[in-house]
DRENKOL-165666 format. One line per 10 residues: number of its first residue (from 1); their letters; for each residue x, y, z of N, C-alpha, C. Coordinates in Angstrom, 1 decimal. Atoms other than C-alpha are relative to their C-alpha. Layout:
N
NUM) A) X/Y/Z/X/Y/Z/X/Y/Z ~ ...
***
This chain:
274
1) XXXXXXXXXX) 0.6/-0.7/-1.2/1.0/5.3/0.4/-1.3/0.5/-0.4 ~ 1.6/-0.2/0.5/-2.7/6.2/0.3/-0.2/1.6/0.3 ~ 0.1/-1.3/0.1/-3.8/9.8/0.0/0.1/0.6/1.5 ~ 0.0/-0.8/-1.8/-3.3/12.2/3.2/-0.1/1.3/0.2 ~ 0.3/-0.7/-0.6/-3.8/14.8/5.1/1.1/0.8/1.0 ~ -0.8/-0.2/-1.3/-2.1/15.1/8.2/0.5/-1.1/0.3 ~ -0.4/1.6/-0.5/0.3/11.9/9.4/-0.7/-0.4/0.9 ~ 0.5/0.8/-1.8/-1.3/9.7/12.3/1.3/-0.4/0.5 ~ -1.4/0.5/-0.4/2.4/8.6/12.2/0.8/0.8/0.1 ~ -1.5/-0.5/0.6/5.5/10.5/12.4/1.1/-1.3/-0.3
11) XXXXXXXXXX) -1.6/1.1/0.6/8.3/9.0/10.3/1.0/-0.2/1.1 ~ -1.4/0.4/-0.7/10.7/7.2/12.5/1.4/0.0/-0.5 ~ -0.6/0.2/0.8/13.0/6.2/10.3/0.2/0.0/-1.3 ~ 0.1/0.4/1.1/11.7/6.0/7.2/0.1/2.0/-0.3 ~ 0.3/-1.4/0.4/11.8/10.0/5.2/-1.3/0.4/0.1 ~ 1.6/-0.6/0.0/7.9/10.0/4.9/-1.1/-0.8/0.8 ~ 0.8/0.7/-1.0/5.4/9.5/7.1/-0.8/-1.5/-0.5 ~ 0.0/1.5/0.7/5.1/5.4/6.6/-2.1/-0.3/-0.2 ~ 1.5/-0.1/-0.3/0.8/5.9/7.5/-0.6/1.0/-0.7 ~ 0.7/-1.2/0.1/-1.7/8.6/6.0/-1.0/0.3/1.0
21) XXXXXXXXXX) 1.2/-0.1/-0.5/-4.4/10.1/7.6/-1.0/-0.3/-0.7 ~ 1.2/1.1/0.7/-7.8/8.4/7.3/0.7/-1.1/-0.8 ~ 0.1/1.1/0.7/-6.1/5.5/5.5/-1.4/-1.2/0.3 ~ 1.2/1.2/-0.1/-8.6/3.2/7.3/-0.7/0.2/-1.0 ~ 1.0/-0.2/0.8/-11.1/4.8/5.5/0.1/-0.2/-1.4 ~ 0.0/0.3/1.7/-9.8/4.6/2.0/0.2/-1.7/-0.3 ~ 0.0/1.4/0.5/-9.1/1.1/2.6/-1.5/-0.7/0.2 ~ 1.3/0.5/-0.1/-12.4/0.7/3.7/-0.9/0.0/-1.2 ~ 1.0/-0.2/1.0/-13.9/2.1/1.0/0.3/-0.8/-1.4 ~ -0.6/0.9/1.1/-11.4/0.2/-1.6/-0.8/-1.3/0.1
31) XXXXXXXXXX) 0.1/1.2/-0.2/-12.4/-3.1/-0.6/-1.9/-0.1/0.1 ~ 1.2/0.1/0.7/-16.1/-2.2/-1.4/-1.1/0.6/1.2 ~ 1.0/0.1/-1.1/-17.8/-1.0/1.8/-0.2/1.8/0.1 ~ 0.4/-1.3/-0.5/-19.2/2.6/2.4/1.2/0.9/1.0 ~ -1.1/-0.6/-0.4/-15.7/5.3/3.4/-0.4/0.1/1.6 ~ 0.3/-0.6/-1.3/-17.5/5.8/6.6/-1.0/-1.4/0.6 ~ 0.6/0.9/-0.8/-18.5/2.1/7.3/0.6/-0.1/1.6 ~ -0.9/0.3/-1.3/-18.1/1.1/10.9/1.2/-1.4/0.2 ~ -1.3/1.6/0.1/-15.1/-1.3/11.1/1.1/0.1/1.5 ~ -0.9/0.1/-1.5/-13.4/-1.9/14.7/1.2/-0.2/-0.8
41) XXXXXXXXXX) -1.4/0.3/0.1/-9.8/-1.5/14.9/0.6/-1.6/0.1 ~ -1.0/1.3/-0.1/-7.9/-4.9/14.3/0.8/0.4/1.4 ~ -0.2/0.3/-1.6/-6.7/-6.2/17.8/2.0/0.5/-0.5 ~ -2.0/-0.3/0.3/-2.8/-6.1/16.0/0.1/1.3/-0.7 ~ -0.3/-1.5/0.4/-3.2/-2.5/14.8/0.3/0.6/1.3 ~ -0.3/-0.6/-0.7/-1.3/-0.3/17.3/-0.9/1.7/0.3 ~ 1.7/-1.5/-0.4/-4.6/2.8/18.6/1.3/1.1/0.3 ~ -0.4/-1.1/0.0/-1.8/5.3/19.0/1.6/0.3/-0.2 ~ -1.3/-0.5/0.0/1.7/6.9/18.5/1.2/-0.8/1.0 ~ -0.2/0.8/-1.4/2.7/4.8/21.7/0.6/-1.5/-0.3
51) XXXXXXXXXX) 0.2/1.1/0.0/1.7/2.0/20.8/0.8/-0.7/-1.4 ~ -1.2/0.0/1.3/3.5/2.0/17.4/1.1/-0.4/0.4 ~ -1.1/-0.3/-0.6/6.7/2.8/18.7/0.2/-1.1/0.6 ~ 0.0/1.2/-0.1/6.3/-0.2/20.9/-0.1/-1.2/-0.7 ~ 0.0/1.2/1.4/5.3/-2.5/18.0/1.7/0.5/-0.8 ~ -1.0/0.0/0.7/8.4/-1.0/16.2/1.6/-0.4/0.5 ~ -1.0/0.3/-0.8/10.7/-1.4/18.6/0.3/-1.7/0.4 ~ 0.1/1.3/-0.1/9.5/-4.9/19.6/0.4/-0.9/-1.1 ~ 0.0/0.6/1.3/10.2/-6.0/15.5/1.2/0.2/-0.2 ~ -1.9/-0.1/0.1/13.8/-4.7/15.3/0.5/-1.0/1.2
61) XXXXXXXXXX) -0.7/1.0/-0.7/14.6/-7.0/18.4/-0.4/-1.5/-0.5 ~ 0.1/1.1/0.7/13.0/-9.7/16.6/0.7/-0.1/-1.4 ~ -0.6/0.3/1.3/14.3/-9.3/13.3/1.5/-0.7/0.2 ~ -1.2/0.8/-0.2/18.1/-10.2/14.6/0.4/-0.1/-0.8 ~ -0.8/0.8/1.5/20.6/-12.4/12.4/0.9/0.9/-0.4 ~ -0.4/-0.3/0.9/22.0/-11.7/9.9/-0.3/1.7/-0.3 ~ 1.0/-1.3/0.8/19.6/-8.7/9.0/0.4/1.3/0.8 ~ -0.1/-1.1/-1.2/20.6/-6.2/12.2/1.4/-0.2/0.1 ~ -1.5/0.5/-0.4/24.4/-7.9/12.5/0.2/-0.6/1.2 ~ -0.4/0.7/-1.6/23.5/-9.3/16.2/-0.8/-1.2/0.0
71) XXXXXXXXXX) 0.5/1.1/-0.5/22.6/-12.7/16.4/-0.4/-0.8/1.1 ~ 0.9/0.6/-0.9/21.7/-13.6/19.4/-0.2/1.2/1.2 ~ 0.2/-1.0/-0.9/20.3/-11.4/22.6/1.0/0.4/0.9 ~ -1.2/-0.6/-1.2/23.6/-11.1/24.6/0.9/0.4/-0.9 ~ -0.3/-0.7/0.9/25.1/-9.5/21.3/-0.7/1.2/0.2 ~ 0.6/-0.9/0.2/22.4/-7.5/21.4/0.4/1.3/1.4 ~ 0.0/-0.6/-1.1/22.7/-6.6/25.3/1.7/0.6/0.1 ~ -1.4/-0.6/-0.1/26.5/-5.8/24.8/0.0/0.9/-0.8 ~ -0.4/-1.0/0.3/26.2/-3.4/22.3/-0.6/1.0/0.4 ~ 0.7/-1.2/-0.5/23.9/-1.4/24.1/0.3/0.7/0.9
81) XXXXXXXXXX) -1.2/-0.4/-1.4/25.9/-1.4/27.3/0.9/0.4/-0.4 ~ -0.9/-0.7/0.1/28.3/-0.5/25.4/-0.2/1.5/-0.8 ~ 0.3/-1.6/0.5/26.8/2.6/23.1/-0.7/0.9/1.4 ~ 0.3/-0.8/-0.1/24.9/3.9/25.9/0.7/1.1/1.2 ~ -0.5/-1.2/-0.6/27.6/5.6/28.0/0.8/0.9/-1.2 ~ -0.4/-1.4/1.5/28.6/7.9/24.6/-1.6/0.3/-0.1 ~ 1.2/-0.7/0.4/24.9/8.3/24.1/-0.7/1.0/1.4 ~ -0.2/-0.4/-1.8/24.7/9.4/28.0/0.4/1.6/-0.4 ~ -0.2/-1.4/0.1/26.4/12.7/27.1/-0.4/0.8/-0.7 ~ 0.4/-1.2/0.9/24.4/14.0/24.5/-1.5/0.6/1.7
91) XXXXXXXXXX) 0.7/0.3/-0.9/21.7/13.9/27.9/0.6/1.0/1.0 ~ -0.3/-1.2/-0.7/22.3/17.2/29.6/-0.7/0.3/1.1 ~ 1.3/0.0/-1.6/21.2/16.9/33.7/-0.1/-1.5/0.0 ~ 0.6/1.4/-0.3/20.8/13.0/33.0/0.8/-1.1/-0.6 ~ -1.8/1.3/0.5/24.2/11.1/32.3/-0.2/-1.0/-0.2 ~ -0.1/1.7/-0.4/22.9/7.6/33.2/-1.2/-0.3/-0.7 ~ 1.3/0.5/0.6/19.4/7.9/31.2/0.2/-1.0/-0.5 ~ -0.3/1.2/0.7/20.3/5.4/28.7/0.1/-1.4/0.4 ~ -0.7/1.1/-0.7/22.3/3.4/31.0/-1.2/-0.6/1.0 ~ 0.8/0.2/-1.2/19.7/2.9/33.4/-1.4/-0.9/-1.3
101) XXXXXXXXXX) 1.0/1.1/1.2/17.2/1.5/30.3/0.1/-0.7/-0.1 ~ -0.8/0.6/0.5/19.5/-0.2/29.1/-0.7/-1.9/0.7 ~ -0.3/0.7/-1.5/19.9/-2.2/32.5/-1.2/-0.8/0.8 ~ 1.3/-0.1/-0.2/16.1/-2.4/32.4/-0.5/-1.1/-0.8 ~ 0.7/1.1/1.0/15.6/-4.5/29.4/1.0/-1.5/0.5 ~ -0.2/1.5/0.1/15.8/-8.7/30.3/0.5/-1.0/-1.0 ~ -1.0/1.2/0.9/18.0/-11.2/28.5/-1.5/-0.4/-1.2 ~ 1.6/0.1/0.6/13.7/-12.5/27.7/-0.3/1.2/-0.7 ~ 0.2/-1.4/1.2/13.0/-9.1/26.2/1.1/-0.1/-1.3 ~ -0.8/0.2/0.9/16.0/-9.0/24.1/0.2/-1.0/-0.9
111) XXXXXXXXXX) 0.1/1.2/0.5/15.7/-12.4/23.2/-1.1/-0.2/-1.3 ~ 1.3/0.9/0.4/12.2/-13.4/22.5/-1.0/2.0/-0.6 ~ 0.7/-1.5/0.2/11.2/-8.9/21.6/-1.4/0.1/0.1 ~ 0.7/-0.8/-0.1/9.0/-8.6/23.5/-0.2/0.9/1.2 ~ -0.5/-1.1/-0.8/8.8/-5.4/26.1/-1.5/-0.2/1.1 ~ 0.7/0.5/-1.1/7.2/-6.7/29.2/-0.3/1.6/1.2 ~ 0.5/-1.3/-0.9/5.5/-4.0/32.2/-1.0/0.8/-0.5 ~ 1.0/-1.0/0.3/3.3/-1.2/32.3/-0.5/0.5/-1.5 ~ 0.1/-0.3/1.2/2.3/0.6/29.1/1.2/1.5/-0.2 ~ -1.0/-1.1/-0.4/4.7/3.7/30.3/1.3/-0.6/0.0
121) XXXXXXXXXX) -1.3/0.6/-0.5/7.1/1.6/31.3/0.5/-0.7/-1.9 ~ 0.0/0.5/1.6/7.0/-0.4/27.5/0.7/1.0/-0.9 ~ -0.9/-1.4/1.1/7.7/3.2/25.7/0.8/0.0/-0.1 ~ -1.3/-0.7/-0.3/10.7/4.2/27.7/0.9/-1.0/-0.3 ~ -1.1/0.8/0.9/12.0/0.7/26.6/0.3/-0.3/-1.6 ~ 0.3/-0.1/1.2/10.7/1.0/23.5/0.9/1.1/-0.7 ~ -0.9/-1.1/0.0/12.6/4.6/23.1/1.6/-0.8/0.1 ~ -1.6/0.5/-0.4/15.6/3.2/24.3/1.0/-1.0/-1.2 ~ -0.2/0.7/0.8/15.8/0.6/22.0/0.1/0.4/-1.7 ~ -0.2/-0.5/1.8/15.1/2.6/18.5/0.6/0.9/0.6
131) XXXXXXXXXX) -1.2/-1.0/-0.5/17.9/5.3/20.2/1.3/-0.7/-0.2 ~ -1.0/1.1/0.8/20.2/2.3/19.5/0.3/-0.5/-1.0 ~ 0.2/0.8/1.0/19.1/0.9/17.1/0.4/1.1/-1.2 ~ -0.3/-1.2/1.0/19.5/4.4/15.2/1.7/0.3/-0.3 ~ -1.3/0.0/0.3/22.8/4.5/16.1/1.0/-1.1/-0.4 ~ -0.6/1.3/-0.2/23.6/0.8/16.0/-0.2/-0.7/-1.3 ~ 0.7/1.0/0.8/21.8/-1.0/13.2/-0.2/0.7/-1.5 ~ 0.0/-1.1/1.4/22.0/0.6/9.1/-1.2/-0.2/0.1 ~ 1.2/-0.7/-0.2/19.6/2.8/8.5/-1.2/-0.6/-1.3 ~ 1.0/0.9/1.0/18.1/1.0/5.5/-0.6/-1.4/0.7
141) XXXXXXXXXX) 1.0/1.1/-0.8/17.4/-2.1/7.4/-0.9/0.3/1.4 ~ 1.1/-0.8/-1.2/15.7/0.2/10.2/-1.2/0.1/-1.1 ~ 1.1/-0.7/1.1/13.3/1.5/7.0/-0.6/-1.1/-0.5 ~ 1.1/1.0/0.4/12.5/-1.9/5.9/-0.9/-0.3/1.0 ~ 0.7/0.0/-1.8/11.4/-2.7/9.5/-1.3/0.4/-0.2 ~ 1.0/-0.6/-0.4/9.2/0.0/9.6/-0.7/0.5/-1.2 ~ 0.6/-0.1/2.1/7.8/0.0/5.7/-0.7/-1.4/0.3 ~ 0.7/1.2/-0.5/6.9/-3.6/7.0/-0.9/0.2/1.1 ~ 1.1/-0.4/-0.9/4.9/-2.0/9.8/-1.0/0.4/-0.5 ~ 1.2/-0.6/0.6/2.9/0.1/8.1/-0.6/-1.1/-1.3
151) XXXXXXXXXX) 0.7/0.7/0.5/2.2/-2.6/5.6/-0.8/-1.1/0.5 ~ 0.5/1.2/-0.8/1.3/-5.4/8.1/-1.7/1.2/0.7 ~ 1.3/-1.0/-0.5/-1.0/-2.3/9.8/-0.8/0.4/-1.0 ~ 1.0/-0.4/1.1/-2.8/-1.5/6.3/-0.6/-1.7/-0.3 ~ 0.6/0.7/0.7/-3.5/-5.2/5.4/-0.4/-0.4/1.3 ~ 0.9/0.2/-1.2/-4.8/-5.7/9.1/-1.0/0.8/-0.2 ~ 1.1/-0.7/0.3/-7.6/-3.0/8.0/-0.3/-0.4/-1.2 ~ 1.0/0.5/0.7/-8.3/-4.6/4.9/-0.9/-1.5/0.4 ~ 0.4/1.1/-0.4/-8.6/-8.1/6.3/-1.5/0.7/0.7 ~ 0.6/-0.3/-1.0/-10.8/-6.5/9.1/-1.3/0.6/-1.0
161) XXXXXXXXXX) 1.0/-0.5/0.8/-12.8/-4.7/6.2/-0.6/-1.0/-1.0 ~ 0.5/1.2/0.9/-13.2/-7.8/3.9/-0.9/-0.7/0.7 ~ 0.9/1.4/-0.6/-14.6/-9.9/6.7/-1.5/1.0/0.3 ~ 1.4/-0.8/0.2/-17.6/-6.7/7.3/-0.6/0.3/-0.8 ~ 0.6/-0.1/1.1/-17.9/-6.6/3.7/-1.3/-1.3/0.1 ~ 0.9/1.5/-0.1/-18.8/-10.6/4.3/-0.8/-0.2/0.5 ~ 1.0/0.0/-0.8/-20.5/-10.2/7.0/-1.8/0.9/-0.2 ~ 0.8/-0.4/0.6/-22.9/-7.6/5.3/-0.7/-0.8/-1.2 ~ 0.5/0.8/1.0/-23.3/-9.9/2.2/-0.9/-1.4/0.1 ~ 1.2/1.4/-0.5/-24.3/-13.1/4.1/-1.3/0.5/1.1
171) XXXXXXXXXX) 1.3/-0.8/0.4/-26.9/-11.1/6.1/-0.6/0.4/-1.0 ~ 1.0/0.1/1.0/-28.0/-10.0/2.9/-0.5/-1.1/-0.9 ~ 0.1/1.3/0.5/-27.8/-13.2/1.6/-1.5/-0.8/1.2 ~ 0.8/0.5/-0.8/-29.9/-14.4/4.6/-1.1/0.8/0.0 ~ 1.3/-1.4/0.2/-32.7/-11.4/4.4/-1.0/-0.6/-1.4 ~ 1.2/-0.1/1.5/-33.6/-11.8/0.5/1.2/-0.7/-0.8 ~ -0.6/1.0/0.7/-31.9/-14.9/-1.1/-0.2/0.6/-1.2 ~ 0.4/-0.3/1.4/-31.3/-13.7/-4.9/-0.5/-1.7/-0.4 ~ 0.1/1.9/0.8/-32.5/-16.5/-7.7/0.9/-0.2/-0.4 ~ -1.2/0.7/0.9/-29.4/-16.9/-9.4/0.8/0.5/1.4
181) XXXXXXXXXX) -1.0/-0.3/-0.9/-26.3/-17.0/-7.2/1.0/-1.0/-0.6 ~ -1.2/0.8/0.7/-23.1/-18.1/-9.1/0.0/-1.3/-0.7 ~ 0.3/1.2/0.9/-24.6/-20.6/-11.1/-0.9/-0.5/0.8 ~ 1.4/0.6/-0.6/-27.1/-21.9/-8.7/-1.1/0.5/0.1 ~ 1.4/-0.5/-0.1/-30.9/-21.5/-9.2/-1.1/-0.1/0.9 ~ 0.8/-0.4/-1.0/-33.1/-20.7/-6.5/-0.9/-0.9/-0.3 ~ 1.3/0.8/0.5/-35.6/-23.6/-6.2/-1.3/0.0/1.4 ~ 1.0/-0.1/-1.3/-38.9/-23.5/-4.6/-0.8/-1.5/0.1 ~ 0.0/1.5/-0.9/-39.2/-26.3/-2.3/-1.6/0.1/0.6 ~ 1.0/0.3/-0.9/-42.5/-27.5/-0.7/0.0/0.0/1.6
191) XXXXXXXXXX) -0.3/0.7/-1.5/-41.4/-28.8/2.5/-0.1/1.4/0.8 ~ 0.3/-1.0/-0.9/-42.3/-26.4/5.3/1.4/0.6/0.7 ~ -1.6/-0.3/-0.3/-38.6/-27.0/6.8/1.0/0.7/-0.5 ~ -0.8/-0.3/1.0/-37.1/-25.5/3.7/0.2/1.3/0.4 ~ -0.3/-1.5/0.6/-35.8/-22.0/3.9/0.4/0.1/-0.9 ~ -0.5/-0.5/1.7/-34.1/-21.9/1.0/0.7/-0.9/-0.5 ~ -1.3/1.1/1.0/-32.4/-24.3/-1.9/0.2/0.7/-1.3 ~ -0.6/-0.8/1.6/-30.6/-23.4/-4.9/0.0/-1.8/-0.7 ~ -0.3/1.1/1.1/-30.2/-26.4/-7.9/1.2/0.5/-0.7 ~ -0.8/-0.5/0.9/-27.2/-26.7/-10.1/0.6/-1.4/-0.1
201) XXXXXXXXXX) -0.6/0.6/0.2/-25.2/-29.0/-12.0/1.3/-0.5/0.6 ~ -1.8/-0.4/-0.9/-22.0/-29.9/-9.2/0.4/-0.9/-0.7 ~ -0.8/1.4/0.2/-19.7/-32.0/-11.3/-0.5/-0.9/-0.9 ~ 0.6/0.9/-0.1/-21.9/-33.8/-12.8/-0.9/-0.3/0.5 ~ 0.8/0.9/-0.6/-24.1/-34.6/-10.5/-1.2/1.6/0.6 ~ 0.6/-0.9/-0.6/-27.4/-32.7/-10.0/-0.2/0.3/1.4 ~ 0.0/0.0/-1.2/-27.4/-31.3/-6.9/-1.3/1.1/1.0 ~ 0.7/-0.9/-0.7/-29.6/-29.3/-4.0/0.8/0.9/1.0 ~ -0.9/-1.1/-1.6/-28.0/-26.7/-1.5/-1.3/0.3/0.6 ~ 1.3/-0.5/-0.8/-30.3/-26.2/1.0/0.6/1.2/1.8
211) XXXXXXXXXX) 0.1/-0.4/-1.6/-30.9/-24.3/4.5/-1.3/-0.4/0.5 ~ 1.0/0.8/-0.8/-33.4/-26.2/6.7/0.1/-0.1/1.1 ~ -0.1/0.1/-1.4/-34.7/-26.4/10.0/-0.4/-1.2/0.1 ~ 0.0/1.2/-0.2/-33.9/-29.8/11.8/-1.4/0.1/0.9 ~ 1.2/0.7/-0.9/-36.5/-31.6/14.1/0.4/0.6/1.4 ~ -0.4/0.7/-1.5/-34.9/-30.6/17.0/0.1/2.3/0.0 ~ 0.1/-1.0/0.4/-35.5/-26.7/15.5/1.3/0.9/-0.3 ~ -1.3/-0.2/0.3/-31.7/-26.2/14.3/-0.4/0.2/-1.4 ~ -0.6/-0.3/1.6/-30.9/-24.3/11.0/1.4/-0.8/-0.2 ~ -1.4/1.1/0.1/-28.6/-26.7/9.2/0.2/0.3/-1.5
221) XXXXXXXXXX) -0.6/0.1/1.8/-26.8/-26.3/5.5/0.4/-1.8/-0.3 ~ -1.0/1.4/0.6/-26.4/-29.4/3.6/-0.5/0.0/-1.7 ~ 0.3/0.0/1.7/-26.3/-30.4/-0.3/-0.6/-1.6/0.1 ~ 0.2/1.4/-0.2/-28.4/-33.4/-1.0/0.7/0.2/-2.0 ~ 0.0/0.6/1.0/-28.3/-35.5/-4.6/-1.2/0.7/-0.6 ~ 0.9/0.1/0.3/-31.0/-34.5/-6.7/-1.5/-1.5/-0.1 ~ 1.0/1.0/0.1/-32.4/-37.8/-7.1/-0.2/-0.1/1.7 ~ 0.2/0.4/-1.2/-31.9/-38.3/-3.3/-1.3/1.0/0.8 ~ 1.0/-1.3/-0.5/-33.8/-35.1/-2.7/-1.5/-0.5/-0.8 ~ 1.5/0.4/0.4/-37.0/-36.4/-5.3/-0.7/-1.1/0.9
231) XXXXXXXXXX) 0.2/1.1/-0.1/-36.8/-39.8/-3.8/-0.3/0.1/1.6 ~ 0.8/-0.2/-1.4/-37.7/-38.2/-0.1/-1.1/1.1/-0.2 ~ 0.5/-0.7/0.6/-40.0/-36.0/-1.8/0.2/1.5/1.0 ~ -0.8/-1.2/-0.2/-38.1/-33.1/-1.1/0.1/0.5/1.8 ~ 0.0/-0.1/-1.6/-37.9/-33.7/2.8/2.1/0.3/0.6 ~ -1.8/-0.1/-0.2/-34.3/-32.4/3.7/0.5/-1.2/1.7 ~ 0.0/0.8/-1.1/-34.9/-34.3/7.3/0.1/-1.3/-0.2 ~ 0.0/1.7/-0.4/-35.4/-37.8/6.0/1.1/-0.4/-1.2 ~ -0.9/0.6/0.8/-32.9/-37.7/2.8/1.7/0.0/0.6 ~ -1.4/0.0/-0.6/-29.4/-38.4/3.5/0.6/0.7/-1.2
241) XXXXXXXXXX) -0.5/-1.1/0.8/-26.9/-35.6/2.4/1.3/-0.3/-0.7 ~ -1.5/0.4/0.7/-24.1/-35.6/0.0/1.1/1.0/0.2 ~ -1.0/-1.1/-0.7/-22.2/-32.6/1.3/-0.3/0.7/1.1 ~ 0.4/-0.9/-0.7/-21.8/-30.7/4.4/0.3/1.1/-0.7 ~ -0.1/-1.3/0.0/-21.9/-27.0/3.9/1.1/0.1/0.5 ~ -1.0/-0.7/-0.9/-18.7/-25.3/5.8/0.3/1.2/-0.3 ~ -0.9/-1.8/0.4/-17.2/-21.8/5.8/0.7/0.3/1.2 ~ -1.1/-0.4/-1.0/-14.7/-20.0/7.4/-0.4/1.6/-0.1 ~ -0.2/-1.6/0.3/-16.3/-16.4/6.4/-1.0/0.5/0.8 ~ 0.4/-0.8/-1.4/-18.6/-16.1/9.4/-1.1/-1.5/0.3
251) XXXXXXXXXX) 0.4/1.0/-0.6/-21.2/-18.1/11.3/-1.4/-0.3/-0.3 ~ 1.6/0.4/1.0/-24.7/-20.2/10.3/-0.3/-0.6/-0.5 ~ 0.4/0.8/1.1/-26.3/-22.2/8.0/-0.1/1.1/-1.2 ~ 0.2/-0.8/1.2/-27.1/-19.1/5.9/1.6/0.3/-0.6 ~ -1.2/0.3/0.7/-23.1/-18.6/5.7/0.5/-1.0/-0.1 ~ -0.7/1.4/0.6/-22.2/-21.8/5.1/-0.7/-0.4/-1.6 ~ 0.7/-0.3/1.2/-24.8/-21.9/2.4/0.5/1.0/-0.7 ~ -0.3/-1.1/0.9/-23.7/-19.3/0.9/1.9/0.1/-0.8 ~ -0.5/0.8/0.4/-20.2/-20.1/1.0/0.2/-1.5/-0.9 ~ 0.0/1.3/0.9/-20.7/-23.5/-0.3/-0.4/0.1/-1.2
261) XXXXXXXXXX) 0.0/-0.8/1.4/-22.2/-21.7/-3.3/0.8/0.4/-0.7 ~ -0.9/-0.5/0.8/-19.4/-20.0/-4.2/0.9/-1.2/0.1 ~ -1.2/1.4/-0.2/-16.7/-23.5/-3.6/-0.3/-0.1/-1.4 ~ -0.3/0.9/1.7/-17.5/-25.1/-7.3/-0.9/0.9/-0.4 ~ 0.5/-0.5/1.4/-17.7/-24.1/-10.2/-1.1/-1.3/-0.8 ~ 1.0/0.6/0.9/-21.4/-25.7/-11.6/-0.4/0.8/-0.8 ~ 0.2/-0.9/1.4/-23.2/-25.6/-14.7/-1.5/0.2/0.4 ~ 1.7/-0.3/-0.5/-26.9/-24.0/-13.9/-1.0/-0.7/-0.4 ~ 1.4/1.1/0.6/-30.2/-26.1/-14.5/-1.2/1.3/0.4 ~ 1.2/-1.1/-0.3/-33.6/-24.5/-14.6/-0.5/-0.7/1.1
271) XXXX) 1.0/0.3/-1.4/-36.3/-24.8/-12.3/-0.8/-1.5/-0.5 ~ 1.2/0.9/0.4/-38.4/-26.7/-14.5/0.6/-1.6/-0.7 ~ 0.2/1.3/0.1/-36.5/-29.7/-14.3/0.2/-0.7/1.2 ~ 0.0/0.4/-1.2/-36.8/-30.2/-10.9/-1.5/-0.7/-0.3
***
């Protein structure tokens, strides 16, 4: 658990509160970015107390099997019908609360967990459901449950923080190209098209990584051959390429380039045998 403060969570089930306060931030700052970068909440992190409780509730109906003891959803819907007229009398003024929840949740809900309606309405089935499940389901497989929540909710803020690390890096990458970059050496090109090429050994085979603007005024990543690259005297538009560029760590020719730098492992050449 990461240093704390005050919980953002209260413990459900688990003895200690399963979240810290500021976690975001220390994970932000773990994973290399400034404790007080700006990083949007991940879409699958639950924004409040609420909203938890709903995710937690929705995970115990999915877990099932074996792991809960009720295997399919009309297992599920019978033991609830059946705990919640005993749970009805702890309910002093409101005999039927339970019952009336209960009665509320869909064969589809129960089934497939997930808690359809309002966001008010979601809670009260939400509630209803870990009020069962507390009494219904051992308390150790409630605590994995929700030990699995809070870890799926911390590596949803690192992810979310790795990719704004990335995203800062290939802007800086795109701003002020270093000369070395993981074995590739910064070559200065003639051609007016060129924004930027690196050289390096790929494999074997001398190679160019480039960023260039097409004819048609498109930034484009591609790797030529080295000879292919002398033999159009360094025109990235008329030589034919021997790799596309790709990435998956944001959008561009400058990240794709930049990814494609890090993919193989080459052995560096200088300048001065271009």
């Amino acid at each position: 658990m990461l240093p704390t403060v005050e919980p953002p969570f209260d413990p459900i089930f688990v003895e200690e509160p399963p979240l810290s306060p500021n976690y975001e931030g220390a994970i932000i700052s773990k994973v290399g970015l400034p404790f007080y970068a700006d990083v949007d909440r991940p879409e699958e992190v639950p924004a409040d107390e609420r909203e938890r409780t709903i995710d937690l509730a929705e995970r115990i109906l999915r877990a099932g099997g074996v792991r809960t003891g009720f295997g399919h959803h009309e297992e599920v819907r019978t033991s609830m019908e059946t705990w919640a007229p005993d749970a009805d009398e702890d309910r002093v003024g409101d005999p039927g609360y339970w019952r009336s929840h209960v009665l509320l949740l869909s064969p589809r809900e129960l089934n497939f967990g997930q808690l359809d309606g309002e966001p008010e309405e979601q809670y009260k089935k939400a509630k209803t459901v870990l009020a069962w499940a507390e009494d219904c389901i051992d308390t150790n497989v409630l605590q994995e449950i929700e030990q699995s929540q809070a870890e799926d909710i911390k590596q949803a803020w690192r992810d979310a923080a790795e990719a704004e690390r990335t995203r800062r890096e290939i802007e800086h990458f795109a701003e002020d190209p270093p000369d070395e970059f993981d074995g590739w050496t910064k070559l200065d090109a003639d051609h007016d098209a060129v924004k930027v090429a690196y050289i390096a050994d790929n494999h074997g085979t001398p190679s160019v990584a480039t960023v260039f603007e097409s004819a048609a005024g498109e930034l484009k990543a591609l790797e030529f051959t080295l000879t292919e690259w002398r033999e159009n005297d360094g025109k990235p538009r008329e030589a034919r390429p021997n790799r596309y560029c790709v990435t998956t760590d944001g959008d561009g020719a400058y990240a794709q380039l930049r990814s494609h730098l890090l993919t193989f492992e080459v052995e560096p050449m200088e300048r001065l045998e271009v």
